[in-house]
C-alpha positions in Angstrom: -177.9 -64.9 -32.6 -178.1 -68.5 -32.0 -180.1 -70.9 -33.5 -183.2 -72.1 -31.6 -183.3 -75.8 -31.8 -186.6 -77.8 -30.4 -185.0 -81.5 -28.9 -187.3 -84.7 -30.3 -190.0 -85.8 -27.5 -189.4 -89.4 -28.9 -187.2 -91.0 -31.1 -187.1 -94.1 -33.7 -184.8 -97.2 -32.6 -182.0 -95.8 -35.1 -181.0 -92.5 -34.0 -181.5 -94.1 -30.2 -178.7 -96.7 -30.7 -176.8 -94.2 -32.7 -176.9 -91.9 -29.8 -176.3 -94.2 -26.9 -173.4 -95.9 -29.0 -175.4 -99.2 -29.6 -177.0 -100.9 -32.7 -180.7 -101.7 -33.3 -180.2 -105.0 -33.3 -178.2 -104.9 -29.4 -181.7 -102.8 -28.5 -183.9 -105.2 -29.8 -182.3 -107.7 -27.9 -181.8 -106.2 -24.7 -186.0 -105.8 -24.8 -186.1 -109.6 -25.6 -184.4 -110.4 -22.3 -186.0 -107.9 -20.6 -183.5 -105.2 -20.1 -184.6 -102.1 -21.6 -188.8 -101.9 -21.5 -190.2 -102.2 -25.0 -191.9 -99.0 -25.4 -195.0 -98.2 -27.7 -195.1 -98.4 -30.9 -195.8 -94.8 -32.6 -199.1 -94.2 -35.3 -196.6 -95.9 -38.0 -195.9 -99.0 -36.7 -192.7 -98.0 -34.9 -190.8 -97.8 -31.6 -190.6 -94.7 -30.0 -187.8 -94.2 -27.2 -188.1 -91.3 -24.8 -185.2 -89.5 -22.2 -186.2 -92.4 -19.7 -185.1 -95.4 -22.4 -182.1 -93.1 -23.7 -180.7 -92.7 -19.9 -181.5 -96.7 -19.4 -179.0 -97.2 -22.8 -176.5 -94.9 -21.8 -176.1 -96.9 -18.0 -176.3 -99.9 -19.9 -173.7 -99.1 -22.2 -171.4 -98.0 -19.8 -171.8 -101.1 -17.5 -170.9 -103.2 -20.5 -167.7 -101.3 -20.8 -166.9 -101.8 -17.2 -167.6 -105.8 -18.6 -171.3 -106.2 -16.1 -172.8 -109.4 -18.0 -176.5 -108.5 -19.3 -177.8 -111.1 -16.1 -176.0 -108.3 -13.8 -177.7 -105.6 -15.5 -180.9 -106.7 -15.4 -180.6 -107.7 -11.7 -179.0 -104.1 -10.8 -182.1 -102.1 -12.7 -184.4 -105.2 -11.0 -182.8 -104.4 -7.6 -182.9 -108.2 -7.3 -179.5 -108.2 -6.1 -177.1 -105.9 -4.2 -174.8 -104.0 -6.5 -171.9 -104.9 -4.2 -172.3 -108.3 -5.0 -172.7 -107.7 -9.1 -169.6 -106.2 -8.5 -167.6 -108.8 -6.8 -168.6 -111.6 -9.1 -167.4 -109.4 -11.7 -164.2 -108.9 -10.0 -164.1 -112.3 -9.8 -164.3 -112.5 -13.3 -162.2 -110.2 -14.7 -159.4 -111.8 -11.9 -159.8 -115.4 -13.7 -159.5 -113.4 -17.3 -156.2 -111.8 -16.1 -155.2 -115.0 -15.0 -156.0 -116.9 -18.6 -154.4 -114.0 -21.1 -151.1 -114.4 -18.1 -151.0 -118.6 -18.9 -151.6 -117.2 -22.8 -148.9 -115.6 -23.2 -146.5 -117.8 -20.8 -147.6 -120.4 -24.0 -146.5 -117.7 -26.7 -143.3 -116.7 -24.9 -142.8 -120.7 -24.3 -143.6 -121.2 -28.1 -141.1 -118.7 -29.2 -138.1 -119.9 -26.8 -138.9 -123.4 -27.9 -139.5 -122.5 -31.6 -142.0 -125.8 -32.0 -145.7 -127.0 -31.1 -144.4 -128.4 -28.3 -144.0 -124.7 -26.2 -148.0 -125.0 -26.6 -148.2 -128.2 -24.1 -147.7 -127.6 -20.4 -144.5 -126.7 -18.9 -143.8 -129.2 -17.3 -143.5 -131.4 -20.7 -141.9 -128.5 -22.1 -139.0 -128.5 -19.5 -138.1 -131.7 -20.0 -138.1 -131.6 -23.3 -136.8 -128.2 -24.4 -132.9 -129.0 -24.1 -132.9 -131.6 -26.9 -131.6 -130.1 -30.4 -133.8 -128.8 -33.2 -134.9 -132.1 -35.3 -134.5 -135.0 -32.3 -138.1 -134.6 -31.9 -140.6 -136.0 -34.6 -144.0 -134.3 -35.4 -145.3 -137.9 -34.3 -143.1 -137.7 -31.0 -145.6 -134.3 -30.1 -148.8 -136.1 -31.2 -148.2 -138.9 -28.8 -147.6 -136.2 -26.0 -150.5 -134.5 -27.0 -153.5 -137.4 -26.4 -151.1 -137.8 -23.6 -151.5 -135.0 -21.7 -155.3 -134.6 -22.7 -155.6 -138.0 -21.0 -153.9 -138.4 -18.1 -152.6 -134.8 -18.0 -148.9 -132.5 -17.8 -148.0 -135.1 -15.5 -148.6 -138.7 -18.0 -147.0 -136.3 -20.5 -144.1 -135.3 -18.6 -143.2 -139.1 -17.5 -144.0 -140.0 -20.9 -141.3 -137.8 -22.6 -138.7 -139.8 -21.0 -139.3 -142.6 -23.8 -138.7 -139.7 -26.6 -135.6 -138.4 -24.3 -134.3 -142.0 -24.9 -135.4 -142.5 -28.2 -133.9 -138.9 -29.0 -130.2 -139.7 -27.5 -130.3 -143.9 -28.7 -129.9 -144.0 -32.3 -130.4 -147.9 -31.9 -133.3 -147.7 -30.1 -135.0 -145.0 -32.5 -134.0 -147.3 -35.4 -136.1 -150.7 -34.0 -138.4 -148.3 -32.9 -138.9 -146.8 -36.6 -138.3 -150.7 -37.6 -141.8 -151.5 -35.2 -144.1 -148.6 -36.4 -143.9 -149.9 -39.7 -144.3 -153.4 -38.5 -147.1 -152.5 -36.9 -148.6 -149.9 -39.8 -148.2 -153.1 -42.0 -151.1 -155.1 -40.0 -153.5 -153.5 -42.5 -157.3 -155.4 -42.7 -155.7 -157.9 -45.0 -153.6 -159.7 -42.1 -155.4 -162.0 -40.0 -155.7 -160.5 -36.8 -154.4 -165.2 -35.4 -151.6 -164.3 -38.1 -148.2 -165.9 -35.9 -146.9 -162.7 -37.2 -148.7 -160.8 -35.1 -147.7 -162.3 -31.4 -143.9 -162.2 -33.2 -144.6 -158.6 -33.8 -145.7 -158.0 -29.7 -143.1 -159.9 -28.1 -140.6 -157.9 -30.4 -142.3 -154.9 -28.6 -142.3 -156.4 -25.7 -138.1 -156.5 -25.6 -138.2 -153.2 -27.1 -140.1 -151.4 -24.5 -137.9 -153.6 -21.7 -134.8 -151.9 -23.7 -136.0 -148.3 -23.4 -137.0 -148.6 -19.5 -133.1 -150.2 -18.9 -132.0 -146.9 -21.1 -133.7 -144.9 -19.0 -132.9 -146.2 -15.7 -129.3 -146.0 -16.6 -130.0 -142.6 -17.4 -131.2 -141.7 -14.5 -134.4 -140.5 -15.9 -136.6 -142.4 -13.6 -135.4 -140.5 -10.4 -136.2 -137.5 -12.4 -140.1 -138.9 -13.1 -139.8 -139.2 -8.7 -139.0 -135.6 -9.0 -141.9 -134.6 -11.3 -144.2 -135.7 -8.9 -143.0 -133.1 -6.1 -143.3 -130.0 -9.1 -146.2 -130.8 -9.9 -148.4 -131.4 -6.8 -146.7 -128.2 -5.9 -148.2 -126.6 -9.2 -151.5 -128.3 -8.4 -154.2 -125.6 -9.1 -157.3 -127.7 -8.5 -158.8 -127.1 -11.8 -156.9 -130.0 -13.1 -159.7 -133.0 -12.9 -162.2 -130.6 -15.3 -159.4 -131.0 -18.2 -158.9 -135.0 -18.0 -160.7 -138.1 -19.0 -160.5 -141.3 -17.9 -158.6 -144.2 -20.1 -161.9 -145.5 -20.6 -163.5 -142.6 -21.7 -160.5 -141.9 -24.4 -160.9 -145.6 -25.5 -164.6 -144.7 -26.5 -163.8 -141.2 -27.9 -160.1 -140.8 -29.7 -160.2 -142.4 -32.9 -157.3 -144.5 -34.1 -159.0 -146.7 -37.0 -156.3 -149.8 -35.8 -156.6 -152.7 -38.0 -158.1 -156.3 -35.9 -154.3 -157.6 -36.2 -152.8 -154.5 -34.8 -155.4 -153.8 -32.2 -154.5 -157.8 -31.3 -151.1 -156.7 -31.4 -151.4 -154.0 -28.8 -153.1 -156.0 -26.8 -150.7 -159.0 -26.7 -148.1 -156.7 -26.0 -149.9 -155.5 -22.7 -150.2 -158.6 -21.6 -146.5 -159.6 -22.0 -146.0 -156.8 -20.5 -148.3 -157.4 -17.4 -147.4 -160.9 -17.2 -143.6 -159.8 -16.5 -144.7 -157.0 -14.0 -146.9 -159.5 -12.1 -144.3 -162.5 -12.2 -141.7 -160.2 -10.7 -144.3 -158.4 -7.8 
């Protein structure tokens, strides 16, 4: 003989969420926003949940496995909005998810081949970059490439790692260059920034930077920047302009705590720079 057993007309919040695979706390909250109808509160203070709330948890929990956001839910139960279209923004979703874990792990595969940080920027720096040997890029060498590429994007970074292809293959050039960031971490706050120094230090930067750009010509490693262009308006997904920021808005937000002589320095040296370009045009 079988037992005779007498189903609950109610039940407290507990043994609901334990039955519909859910927690208290997800029920609470899904009658704060409206979801799931707060029902009455029994002679002791407490909810009571009836077949109606448990089938509402049940559908609820199985539209959140099928990933429905709790603003779909509440439209479908609302009737607000046609289910079709819940379910095609939800396709849409899930398409741009697929799409984010595929560039995720085109970064770890990248990061393995590469075996550095740098198979975690974009590929096109990593392409130009990845047939140099183990060591002839410095941690510092990634860092530049890095505010780089979170500036002015893969592109910047991609023309950009032509200087450390140079610097990489030059032993000379590496060596002033080594020679110059130390110059230049020298022009602590004790160094006045009108220190004659200091406009020695920028034309010497000056010459250095017009050394690496005749390396790289000769190199051939400006035809390849012309080349870039054509890869990467090809790769061109339009989401590109949400990730960058202006050069201004850098200025204002990427700390560098330069020194007044070395921020005169820099300057100095831009305007050597520009001076030449503009005498030439």
């Amino acid at each position: 003989m079988y037992p005779s057993v007498t189903p609950p007309r109610e039940v407290k919040i507990g043994d609901a969420a334990a039955f519909a695979g859910t927690t208290p706390r997800a029920i609470r909250h899904y009658h704060q926003i409206g979801l799931l109808p707060e029902p009455e509160r029994g002679g002791d203070g407490r909810r009571r949940y009836g077949y109606d709330d448990m089938i509402r948890l049940l559908w609820i929990r199985k539209m959140s496995e099928a990933g429905i956001s709790l603003d779909d839910m509440r439209a479908a139960f609302d009737e607000a909005r046609d289910v079709e279209d819940v379910l095609g923004r939800l396709e849409e979703t899930l398409a741009a998810q697929e799409a984010d874990i595929k560039r995720q792990r085109a970064a770890v595969q990248r990061l393995r081949a590469v075996g550095s940080p740098l198979g975690l920027l974009s590929p096109l720096v990593t392409d130009r970059l990845s047939h140099l040997p183990s060591g002839a890029l410095r941690p510092s060498d990634l860092d530049a490439l890095l505010v780089t590429e979170r500036i002015f994007g893969p592109l910047g970074a991609a023309i950009q790692a032509s200087v450390f292809i140079t610097l990489a293959t030059h032993p000379g050039l590496r060596a002033e260059a080594d020679r110059l960031d130390a110059a230049d971490a020298a022009l602590d706050d004790t160094v006045d920034p009108h220190d004659p120094q200091v406009e020695e230090l920028a034309a010497q930067h000056c010459a250095h930077h017009k050394a690496l750009e005749q390396a790289m010509e000769a190199a051939g490693l400006d035809e390849a920047e012309e080349k870039l262009f054509e890869i990467y308006d090809a790769d061109l997904t339009g989401d590109e302009e949400d990730t960058q920021m202006s050069a201004f808005e850098a200025v204002t937000k990427m700390p560098y705590g330069f020194s007044a002589a070395r921020t005169r320095c820099i300057e100095l040296t831009a305007r050597l720079l520009y001076g030449d370009l503009s005498a030439g045009s």
